[in-house]
C-alpha positions as CSV (number, residue, x, y, z in Angstrom):
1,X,-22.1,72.2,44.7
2,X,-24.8,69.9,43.3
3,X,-28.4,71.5,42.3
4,X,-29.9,67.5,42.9
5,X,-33.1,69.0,42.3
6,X,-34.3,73.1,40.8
7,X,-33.6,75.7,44.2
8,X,-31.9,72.7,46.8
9,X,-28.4,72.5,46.3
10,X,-26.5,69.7,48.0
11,X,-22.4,70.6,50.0
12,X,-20.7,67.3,50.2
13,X,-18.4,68.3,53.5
14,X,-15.5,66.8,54.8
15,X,-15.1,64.8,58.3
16,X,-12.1,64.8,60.7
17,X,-10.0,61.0,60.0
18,X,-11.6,58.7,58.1
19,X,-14.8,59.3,59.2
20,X,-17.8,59.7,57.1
21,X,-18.4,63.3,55.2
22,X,-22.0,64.6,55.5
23,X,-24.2,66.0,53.2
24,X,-25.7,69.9,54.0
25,X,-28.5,71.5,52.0
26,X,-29.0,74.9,51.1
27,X,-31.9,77.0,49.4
28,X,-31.7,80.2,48.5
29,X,-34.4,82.9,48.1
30,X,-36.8,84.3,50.6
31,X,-36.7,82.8,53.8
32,X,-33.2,81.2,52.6
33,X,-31.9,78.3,54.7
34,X,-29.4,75.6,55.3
35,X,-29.9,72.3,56.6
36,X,-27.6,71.1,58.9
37,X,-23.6,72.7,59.1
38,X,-20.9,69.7,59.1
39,X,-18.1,69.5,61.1
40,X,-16.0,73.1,62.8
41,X,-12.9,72.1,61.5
42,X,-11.0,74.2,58.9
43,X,-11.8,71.4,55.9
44,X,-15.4,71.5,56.5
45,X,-15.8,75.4,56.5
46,X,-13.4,76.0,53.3
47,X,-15.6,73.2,51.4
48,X,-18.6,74.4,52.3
49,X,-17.9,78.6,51.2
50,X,-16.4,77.2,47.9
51,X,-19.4,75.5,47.1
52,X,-21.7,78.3,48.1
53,X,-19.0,80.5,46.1
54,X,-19.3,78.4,43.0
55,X,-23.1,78.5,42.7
56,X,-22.9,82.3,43.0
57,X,-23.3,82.4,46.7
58,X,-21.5,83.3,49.7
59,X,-22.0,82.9,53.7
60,X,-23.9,86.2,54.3
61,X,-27.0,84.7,52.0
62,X,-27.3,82.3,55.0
63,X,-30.5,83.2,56.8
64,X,-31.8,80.4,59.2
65,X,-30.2,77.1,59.9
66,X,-32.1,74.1,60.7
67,X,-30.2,71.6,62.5
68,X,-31.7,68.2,61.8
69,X,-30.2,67.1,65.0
70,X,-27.3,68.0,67.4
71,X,-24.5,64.9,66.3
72,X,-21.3,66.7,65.6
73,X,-21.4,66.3,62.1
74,X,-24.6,68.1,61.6
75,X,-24.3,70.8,64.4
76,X,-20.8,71.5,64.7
77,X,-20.2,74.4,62.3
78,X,-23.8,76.1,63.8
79,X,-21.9,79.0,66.0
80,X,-19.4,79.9,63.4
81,X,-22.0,80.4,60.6
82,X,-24.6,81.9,62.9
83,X,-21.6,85.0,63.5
84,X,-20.4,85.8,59.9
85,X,-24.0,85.6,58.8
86,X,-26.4,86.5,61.5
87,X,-28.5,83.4,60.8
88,X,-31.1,82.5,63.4
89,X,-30.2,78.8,64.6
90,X,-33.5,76.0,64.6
91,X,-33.1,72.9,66.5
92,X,-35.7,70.4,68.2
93,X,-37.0,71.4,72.0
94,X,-35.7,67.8,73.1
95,X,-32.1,68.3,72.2
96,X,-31.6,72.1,73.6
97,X,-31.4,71.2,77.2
98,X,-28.3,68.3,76.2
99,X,-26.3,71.0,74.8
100,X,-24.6,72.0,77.8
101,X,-23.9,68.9,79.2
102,X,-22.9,67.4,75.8
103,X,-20.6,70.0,74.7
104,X,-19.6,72.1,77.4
105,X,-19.0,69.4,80.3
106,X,-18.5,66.4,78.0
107,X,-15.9,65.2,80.7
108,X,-18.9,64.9,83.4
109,X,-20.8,63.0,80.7
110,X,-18.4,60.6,79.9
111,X,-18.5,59.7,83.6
112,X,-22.1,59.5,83.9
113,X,-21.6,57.5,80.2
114,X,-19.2,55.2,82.1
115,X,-20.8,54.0,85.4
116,X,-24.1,53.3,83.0
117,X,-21.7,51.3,80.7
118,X,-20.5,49.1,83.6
119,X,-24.2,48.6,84.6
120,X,-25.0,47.1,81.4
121,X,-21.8,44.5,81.9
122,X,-18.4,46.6,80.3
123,X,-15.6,45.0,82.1
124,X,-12.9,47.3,83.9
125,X,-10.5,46.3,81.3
126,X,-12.4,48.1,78.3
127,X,-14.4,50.2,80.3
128,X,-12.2,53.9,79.9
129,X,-11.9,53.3,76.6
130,X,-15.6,52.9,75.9
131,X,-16.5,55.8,78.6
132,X,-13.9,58.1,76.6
133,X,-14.5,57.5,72.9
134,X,-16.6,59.9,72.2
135,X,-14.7,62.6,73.8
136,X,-12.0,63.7,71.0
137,X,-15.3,64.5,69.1
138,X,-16.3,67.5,71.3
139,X,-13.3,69.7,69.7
140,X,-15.0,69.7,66.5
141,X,-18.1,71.2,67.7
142,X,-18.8,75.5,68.2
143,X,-21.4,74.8,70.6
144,X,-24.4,77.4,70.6
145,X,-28.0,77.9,71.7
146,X,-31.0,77.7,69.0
147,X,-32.7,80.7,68.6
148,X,-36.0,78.8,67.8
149,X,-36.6,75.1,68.9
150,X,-39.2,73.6,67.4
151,X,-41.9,70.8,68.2
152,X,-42.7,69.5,64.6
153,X,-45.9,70.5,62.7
154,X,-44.2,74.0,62.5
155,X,-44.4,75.6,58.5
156,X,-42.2,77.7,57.2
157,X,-41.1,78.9,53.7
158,X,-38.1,78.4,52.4
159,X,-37.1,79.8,48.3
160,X,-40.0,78.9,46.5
161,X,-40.8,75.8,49.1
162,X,-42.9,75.6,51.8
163,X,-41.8,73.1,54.2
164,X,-43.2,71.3,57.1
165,X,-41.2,69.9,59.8
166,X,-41.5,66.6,60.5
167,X,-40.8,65.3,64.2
168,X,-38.5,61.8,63.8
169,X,-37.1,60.9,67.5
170,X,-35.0,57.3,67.4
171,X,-31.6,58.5,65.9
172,X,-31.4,61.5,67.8
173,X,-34.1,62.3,70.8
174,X,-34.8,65.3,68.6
175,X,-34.7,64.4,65.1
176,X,-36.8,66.3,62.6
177,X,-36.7,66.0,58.7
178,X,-38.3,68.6,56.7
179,X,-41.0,67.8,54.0
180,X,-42.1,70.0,50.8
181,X,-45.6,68.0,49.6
182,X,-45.5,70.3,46.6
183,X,-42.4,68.4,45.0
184,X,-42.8,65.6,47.2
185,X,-38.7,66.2,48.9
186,X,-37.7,65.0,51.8
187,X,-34.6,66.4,54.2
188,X,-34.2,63.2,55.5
189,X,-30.9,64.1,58.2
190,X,-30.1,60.3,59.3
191,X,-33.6,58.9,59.8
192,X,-33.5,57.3,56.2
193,X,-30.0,56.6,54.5
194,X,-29.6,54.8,51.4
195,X,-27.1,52.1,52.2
196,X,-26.6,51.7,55.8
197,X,-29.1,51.5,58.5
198,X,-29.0,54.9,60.9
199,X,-28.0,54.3,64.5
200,X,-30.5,53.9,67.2
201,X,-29.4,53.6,70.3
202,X,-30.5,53.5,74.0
203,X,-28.0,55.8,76.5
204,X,-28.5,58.3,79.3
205,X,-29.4,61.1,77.1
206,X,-31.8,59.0,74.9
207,X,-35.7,58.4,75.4
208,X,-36.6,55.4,77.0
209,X,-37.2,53.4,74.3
210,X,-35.3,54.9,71.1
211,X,-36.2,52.0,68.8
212,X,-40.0,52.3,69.3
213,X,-39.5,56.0,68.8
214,X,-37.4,55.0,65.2
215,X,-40.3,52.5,64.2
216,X,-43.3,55.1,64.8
217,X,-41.3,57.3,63.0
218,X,-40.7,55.5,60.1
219,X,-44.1,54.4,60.1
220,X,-45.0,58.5,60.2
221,X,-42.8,58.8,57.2
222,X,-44.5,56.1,55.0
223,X,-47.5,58.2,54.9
224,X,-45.7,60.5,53.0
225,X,-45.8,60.6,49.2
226,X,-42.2,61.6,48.8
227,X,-40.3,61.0,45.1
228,X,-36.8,62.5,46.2
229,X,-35.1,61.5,49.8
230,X,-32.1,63.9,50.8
231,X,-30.0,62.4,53.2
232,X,-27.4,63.3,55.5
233,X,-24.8,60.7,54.6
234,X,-24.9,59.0,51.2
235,X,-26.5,59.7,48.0
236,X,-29.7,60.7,47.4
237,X,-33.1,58.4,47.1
238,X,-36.6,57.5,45.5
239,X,-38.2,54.5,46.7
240,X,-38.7,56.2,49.9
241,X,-41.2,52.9,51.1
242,X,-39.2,50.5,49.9
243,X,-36.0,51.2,51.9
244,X,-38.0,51.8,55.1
245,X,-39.8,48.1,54.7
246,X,-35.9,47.4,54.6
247,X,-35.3,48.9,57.8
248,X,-38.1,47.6,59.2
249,X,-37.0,44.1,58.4
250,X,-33.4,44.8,59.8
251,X,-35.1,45.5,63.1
252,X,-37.3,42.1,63.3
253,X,-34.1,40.5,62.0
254,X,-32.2,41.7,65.1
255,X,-34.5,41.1,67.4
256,X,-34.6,37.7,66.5
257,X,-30.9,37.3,66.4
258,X,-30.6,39.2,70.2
259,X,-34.0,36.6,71.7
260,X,-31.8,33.6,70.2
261,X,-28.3,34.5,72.1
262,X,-30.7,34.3,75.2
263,X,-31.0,30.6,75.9
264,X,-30.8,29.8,79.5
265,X,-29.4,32.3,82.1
266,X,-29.6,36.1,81.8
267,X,-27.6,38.1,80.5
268,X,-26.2,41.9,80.3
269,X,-26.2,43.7,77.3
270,X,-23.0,43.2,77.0
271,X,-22.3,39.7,77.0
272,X,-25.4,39.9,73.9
273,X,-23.7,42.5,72.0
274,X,-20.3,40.4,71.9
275,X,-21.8,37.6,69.8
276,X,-23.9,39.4,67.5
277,X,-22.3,40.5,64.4
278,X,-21.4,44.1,63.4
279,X,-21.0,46.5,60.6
280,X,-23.3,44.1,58.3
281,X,-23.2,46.7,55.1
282,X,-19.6,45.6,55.2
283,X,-19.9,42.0,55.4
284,X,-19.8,41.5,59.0
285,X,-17.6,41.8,61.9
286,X,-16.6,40.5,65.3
287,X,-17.5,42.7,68.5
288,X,-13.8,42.5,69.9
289,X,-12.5,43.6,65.9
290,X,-14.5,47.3,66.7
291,X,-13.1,50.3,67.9
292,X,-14.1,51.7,71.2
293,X,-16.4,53.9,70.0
294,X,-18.2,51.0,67.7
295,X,-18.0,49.1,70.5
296,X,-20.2,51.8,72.7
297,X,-22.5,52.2,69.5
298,X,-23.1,48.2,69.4
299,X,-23.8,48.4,73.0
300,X,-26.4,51.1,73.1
301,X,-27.7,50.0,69.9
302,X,-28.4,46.0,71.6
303,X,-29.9,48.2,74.3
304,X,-32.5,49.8,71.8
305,X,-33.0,46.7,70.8
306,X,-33.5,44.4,74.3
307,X,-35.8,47.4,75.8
308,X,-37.9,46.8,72.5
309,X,-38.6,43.2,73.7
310,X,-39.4,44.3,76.8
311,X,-42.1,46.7,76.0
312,X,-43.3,43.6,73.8
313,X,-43.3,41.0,76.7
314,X,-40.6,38.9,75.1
315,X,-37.8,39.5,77.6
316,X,-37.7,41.2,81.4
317,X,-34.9,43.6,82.5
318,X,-33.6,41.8,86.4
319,X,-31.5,43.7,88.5
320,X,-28.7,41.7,90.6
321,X,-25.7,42.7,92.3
322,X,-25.8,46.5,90.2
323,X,-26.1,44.9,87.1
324,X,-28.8,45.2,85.1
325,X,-29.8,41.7,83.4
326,X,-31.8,40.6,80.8
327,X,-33.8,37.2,80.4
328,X,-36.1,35.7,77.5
329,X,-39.6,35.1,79.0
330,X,-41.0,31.5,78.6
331,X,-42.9,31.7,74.9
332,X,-40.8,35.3,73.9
């Protein structure tokens, strides 16, 4: 376990496959804490006590968990540490009431997830595999209820912190990262990452605008004077301004490239999101080349993106024949 800076130490844990591992926090001392849990799955649980183990720590010094937001990766392990330590569970108010249907009738979900898919243009012939890829993720998640949801604004100490929790909706519809002015830390979760821009994406259990969320958060952030950004995936980060300019200046980029693949007749989101190119960080790649579940995540995330022009005037949202449509206004 990495000390990345005096009383924060950083678990590097495991995912399932060859997905991403995720980066938990812990401090220790009064009002101890960890920040978000990884994934429930045997790996993630024996990486994480070894770590606490090799810093002198153990399980039972766990006393509150703060759950940046309810993904798998940072919520899954919440139940199984909340019972062998007796930790009180914090999450956001927004994401409590998706818990249930997220985790305990994910089958209903993915239904729901489906017939909205179709909407936006999914063709039968890849629509169950776009409805269902999320599903085999639900086995790697202890669902269980917070025991505190917070708001943001709330302060707390935490060791010899004293944090503030920062409200951040656009990854997540419940995103907070916590911020100590003192050392000037952030625990970013996914709203900032170092190398690769976080997912925002509009679906049935997002707001209604996700991206304008993301930007007014990262405009929130900027106020910030913060030296050290602790992320959720990746390494660790100064030039905390600099990287969200960067986002920033993905977003306007995509915009641009969405209004110029809408030339003539409207279109759904999906017929947009099939010439656009993915996975940039990695040099690029072609819509069809995605899995199923890169495929959903490029479709919601065109979605963020074409409900953004809306709300700016540069494109209109038709309905026709249960589709929904979307067209460039004259001068957008």
């Amino acid at each position: 376990m990495l000390e990345v800076t005096p009383g924060i130490y950083q678990l590097a844990l495991p995912s399932p496959g060859k997905l991403e591992g995720v980066k938990a926090y812990f401090i220790h001392g009064d009002g101890s804490m960890l920040v978000d849990t990884g994934w429930d799955t045997p790996e993630s649980f024996a990486a994480l006590r070894h770590q606490l183990n090799e810093a002198g720590f153990g399980v039972e010094d766990i006393g509150r968990i703060v759950i940046t937001h309810f993904h798998p990766d940072h919520y899954g392990l919440a139940r199984r540490l909340k019972e062998l330590s007796g930790a009180k569970v914090w999450l956001h108010k927004a994401e409590k009431d998706f818990i249930h249907s997220r985790y305990l009738r994910p089958a209903e979900l993915a239904r729901e997830m489906g017939q909205w898919l179709k909407a936006n243009g999914v063709p039968e012939g890849e629509l169950e595999a776009l409805e269902r890829a999320s599903l085999g993720m639900v086995k790697y998640v202890s669902p269980v209820m917070p025991d505190q949801t917070l708001s943001g604004g709330e302060r707390f100490s935490a060791g010899e912190f004293e944090f503030q929790v920062i409200f951040t909706p656009g990854h997540s519809p419940g995103h907070v990262c916590l911020y100590e002015p003192s050392k000037k830390v952030l625990l970013c979760g996914d709203h900032l990452l170092a190398e690769i821009t976080p997912h925002v994406g509009l679906h049935i259990q997002s707001s209604e605008s996700p991206l304008d969320d993301y930007l007014r958060s990262l405009d929130l952030i900027s106020q910030l004077e913060i030296e050290l950004a602790l992320p959720g995936h990746g390494p660790s980060f100064g030039r905390v301004k600099e990287r969200i300019e960067e986002l920033r200046r993905h977003h306007r980029w995509r915009k641009a490239a969405i209004l110029a693949q809408m030339e003539g007749e409207a279109k759904t989101a999906y017929q947009i999101a099939r010439e656009l190119p993915w996975a940039l960080e990695s040099g690029g790649i072609k819509y069809q080349d995605l899995g199923a579940l890169d495929k959903r995540l490029a479709m919601t995330e065109t979605l963020a993106h074409l409900e953004s022009l809306c709300r700016e005037g540069k494109v209109e949202k038709i309905s026709r024949d249960g589709l929904s449509l979307y067209q460039r206004k004259e001068g957008g």
